[in-house]
Residue frames as qw, qx, qy, qz and C-alpha x, y, z in Angstrom:
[[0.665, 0.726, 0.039, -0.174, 80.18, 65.31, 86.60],
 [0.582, -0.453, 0.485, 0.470, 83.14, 63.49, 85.22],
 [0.269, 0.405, 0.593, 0.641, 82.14, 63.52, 81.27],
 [0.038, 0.275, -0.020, -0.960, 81.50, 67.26, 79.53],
 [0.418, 0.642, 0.485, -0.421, 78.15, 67.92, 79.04],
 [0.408, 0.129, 0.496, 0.755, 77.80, 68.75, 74.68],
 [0.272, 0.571, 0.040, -0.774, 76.37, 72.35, 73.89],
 [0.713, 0.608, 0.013, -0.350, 76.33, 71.63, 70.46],
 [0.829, 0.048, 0.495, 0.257, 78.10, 69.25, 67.77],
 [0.663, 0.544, 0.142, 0.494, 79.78, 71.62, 65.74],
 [0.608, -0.179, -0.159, 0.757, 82.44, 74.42, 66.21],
 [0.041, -0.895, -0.298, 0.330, 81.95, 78.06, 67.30],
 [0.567, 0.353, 0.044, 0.743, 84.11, 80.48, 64.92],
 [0.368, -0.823, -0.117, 0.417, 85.26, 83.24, 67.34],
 [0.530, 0.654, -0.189, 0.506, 87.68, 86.37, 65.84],
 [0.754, -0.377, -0.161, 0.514, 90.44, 86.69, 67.76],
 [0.143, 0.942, -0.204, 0.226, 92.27, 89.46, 68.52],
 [0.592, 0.259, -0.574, 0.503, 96.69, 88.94, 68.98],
 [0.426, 0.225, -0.673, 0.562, 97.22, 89.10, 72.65],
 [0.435, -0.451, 0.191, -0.756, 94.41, 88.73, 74.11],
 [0.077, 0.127, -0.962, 0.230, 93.56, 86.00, 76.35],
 [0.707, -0.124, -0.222, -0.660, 90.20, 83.98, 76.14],
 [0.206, -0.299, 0.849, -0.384, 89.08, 81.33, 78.51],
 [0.510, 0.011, -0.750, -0.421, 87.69, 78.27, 76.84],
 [0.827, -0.233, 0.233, -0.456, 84.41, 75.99, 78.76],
 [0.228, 0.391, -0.883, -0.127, 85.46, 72.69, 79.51],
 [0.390, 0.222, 0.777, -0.442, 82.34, 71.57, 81.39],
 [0.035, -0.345, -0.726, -0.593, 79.88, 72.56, 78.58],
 [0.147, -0.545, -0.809, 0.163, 77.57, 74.24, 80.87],
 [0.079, -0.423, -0.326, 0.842, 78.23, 77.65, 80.49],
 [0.467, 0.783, 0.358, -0.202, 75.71, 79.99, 78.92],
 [0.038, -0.887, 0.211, 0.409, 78.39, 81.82, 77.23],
 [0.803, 0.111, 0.436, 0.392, 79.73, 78.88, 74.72],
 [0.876, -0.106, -0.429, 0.196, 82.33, 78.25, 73.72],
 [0.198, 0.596, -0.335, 0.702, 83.78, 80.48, 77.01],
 [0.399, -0.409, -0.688, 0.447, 83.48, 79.83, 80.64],
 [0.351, -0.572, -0.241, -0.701, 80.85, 81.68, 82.86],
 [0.028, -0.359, 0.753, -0.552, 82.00, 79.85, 85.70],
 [0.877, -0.203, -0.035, -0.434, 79.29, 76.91, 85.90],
 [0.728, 0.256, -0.624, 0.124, 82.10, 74.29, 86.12],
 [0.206, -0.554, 0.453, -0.668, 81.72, 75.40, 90.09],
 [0.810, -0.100, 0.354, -0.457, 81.43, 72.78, 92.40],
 [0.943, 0.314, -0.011, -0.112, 82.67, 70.21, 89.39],
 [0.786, -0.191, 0.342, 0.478, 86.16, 68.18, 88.33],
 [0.486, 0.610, 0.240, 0.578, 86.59, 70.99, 84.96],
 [0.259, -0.748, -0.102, 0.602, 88.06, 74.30, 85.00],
 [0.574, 0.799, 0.079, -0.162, 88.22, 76.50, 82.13],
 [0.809, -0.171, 0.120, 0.549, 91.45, 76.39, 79.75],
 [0.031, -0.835, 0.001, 0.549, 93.09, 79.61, 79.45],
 [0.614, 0.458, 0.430, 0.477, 94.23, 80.42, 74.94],
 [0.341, -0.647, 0.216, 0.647, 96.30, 83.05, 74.06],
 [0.685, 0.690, 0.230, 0.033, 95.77, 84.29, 70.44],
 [0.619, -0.237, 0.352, 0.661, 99.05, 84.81, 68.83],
 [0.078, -0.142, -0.361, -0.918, 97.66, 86.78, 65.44],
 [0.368, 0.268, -0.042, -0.889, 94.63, 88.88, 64.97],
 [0.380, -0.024, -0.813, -0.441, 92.11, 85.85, 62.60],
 [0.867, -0.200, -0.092, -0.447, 88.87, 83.58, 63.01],
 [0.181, -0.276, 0.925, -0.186, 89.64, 80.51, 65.22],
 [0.762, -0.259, -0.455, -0.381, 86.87, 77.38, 65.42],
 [0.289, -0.374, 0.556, -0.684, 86.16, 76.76, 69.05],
 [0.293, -0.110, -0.949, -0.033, 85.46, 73.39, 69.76],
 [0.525, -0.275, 0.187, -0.783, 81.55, 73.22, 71.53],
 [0.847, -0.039, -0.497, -0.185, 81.47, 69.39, 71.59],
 [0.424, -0.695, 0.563, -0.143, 84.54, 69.22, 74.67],
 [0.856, -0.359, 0.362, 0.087, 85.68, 66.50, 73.11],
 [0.840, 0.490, -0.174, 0.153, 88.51, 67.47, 71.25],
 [0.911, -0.123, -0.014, 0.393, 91.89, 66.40, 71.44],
 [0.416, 0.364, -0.013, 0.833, 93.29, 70.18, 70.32],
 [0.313, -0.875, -0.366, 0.046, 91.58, 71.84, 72.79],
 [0.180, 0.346, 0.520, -0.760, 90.68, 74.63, 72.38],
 [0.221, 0.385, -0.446, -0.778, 89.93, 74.12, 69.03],
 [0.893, 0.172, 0.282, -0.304, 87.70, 72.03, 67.24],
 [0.071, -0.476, 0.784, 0.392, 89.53, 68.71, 65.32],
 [0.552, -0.042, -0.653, -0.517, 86.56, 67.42, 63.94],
 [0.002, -0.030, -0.970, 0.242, 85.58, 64.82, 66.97],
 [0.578, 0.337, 0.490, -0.558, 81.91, 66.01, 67.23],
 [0.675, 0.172, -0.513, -0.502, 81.51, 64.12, 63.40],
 [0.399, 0.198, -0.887, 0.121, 82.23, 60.96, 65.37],
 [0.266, 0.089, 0.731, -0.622, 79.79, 61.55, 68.76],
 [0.005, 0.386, 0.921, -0.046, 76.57, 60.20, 68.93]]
């Protein structure tokens, strides 16, 4: 699996919390969107590791194909 599977075509809003550390899916497979569950086993992806700085809502990208990862920058308006 070299291309991320797409959970869904829009972004996940997650509240953060300052210093905690959340570990974003980059395969798309896990049940647990948009967070790793460790399906990417076995594959070329590994999860990426975000650090919340303040306390606020984020948008979690669920498409894997943005460019601000972990966030969403719009790219799922553009997929198929």
């Amino acid at each position: 699996m070299s291309t991320a599977h797409i959970p869904q075509k829009s972004p996940l809003p997650v509240d953060v919390e300052a210093g905690r550390k959340y570990f974003w899916c980059s395969c798309g497979k896990s049940n647990r969107q948009p967070f790793c569950d460790g399906a990417h086993q076995g594959t070329d992806f590994l999860p990426l590791t975000y650090t919340a700085e303040t306390t606020r809502t984020l948008y979690f990208c669920a498409c894997k194909h943005t460019r601000d990862a972990p966030l969403c920058d719009g790219s799922h308006n553009s997929l198929d």
